[in-house]
C-alpha positions in Angstrom: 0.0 0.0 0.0 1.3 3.5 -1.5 1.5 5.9 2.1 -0.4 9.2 1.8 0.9 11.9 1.2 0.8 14.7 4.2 -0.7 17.8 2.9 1.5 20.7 2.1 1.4 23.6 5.3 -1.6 25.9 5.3 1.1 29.2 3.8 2.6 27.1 1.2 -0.6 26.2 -0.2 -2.0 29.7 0.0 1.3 31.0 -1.5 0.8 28.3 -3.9 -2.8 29.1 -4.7 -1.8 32.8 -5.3 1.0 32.4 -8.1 -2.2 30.4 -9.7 -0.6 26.8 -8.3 -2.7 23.6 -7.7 -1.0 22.9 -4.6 -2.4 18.9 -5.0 -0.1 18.7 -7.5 3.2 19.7 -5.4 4.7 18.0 -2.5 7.1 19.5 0.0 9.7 17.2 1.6 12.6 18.3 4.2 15.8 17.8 3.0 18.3 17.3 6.2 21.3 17.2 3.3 20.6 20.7 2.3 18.6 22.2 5.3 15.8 23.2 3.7 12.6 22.5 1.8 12.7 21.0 -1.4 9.5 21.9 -3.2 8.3 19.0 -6.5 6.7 20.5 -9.0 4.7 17.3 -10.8 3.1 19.1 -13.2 5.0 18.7 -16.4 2.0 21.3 -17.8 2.3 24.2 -15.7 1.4 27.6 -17.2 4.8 29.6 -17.9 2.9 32.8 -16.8 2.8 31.5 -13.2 6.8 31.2 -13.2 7.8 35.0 -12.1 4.8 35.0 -8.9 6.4 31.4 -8.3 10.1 33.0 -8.3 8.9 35.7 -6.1 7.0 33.5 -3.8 10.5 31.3 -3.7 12.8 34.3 -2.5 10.7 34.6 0.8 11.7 31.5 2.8 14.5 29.1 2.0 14.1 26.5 -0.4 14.8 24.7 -3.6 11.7 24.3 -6.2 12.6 21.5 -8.4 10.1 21.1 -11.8 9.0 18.4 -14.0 11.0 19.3 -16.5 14.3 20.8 -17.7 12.7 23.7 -19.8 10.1 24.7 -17.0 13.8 24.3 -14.0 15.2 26.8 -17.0 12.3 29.2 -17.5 12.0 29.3 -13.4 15.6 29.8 -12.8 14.9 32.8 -15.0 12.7 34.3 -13.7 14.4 34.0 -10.4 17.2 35.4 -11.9 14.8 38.4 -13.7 12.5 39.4 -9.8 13.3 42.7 -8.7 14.5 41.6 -5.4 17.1 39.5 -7.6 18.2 42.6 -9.6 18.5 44.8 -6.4 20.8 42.7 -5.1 23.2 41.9 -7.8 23.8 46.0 -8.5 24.7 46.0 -4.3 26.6 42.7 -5.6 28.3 44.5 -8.1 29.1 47.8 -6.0 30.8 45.9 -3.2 32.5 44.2 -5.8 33.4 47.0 -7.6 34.9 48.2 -4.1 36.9 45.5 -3.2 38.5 45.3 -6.2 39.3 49.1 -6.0 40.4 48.1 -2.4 43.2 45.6 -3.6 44.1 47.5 -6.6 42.2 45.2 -9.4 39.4 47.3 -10.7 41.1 47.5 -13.9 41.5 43.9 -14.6 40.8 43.5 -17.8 37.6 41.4 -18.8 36.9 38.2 -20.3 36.9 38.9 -24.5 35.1 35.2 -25.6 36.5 36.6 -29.6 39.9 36.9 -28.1 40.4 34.7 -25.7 39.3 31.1 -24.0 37.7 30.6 -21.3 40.5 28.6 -20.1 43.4 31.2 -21.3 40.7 33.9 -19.0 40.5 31.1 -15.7 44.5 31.1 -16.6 45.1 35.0 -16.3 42.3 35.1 -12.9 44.5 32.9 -11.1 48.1 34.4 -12.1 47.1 37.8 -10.6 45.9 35.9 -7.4 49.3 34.3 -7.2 48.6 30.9 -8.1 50.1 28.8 -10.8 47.2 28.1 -13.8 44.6 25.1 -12.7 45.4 25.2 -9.2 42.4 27.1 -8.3 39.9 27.0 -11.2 39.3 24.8 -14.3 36.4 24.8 -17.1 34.1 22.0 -17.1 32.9 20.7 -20.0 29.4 22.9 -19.6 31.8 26.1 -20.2 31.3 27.1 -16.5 34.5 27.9 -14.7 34.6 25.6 -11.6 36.5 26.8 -8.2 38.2 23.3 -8.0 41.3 23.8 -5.9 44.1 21.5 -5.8 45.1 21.8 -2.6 41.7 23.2 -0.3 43.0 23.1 2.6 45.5 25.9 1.5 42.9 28.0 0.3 41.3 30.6 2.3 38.8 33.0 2.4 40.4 35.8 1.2 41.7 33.4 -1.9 37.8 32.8 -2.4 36.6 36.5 -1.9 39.6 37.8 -4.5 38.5 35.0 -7.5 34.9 35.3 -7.1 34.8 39.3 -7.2 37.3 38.9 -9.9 35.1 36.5 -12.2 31.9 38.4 -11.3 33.7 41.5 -12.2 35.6 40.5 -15.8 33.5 38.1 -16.8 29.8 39.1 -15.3 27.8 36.5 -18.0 30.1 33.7 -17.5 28.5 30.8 -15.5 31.0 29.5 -12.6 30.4 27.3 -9.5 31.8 26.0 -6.5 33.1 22.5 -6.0 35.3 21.3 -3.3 35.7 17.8 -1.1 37.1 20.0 2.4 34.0 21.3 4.3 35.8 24.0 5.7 35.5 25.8 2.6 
């Protein structure tokens, strides 16, 4: 016998309901990996319009909305990335950015050119002004992100992280990077 499913809390569901949301047709599980919610979409045919009151609805309590399928995870992600709230933050991003890098003398480092330039040649020059030899710090997966993969972890610190990351959102703002690394402490 299948168990039943526990309804979904009284605010999701409203919150739900608002973005125009059948809230039957999500479930809501706690993920103790990740500390939060993770919120299943089933609904392979859910109305695109929905997707910028769902992104909105998202940024108010932490959690991860996972959909049916890759194109309506894509379309959401954007519209995550297009909420006001979302803008707002990357310009006070970008300004504190901007200031650090004025701060240790970098603001004129000189941005990624895709026409002149790999991605890999641009990873390459990011870690040479950070003092570290090319592909001990970052390295270009096969998705054209540029991965903070460090050799050594344990030897990097948070300075080292703070430097690379408001290099790469500085010189190359449209390039996708992540974060990978096996040492919690990072």
């Amino acid at each position: 016998m299948k168990p039943m499913k526990a309804p979904l809390e009284q605010w999701l569901s409203d919150g739900l309901a608002n973005c125009g949301v059948d809230a039957r047709l999500v479930e809501s599980e706690w993920s103790d990996l990740c500390q939060h919610d993770v919120v299943t979409f089933a609904d392979a045919n859910l109305p695109p319009s929905s997707l910028p009151a769902l992104a909105a609805f998202s940024l108010e309590f932490s959690s991860q909305f996972v959909f049916a399928t890759d194109e309506l995870q894509t379309a959401f992600e954007r519209a995550v990335w297009d909420d006001p709230k979302m803008v707002e933050l990357r310009g006070i991003y970008q300004n504190q950015t901007q200031q650090h890098l004025e701060l240790l003398g970098l603001s004129d480092f000189p941005r990624f050119d895709p026409g002149t330039e790999t991605l890999k040649s641009f990873a390459a020059r990011v870690e040479a002004i950070c003092g570290f030899a090319s592909g001990q710090m970052l390295m270009v997966d096969r998705y054209d992100r540029i991965v903070l993969a460090p050799t050594r972890p344990q030897d990097l610190t948070v300075d080292d992280v703070s430097k690379l990351m408001a290099l790469l959102n500085h010189a190359a703002p449209d390039t996708a990077f992540t974060v990978m690394a096996e040492d919690s402490s990072i």
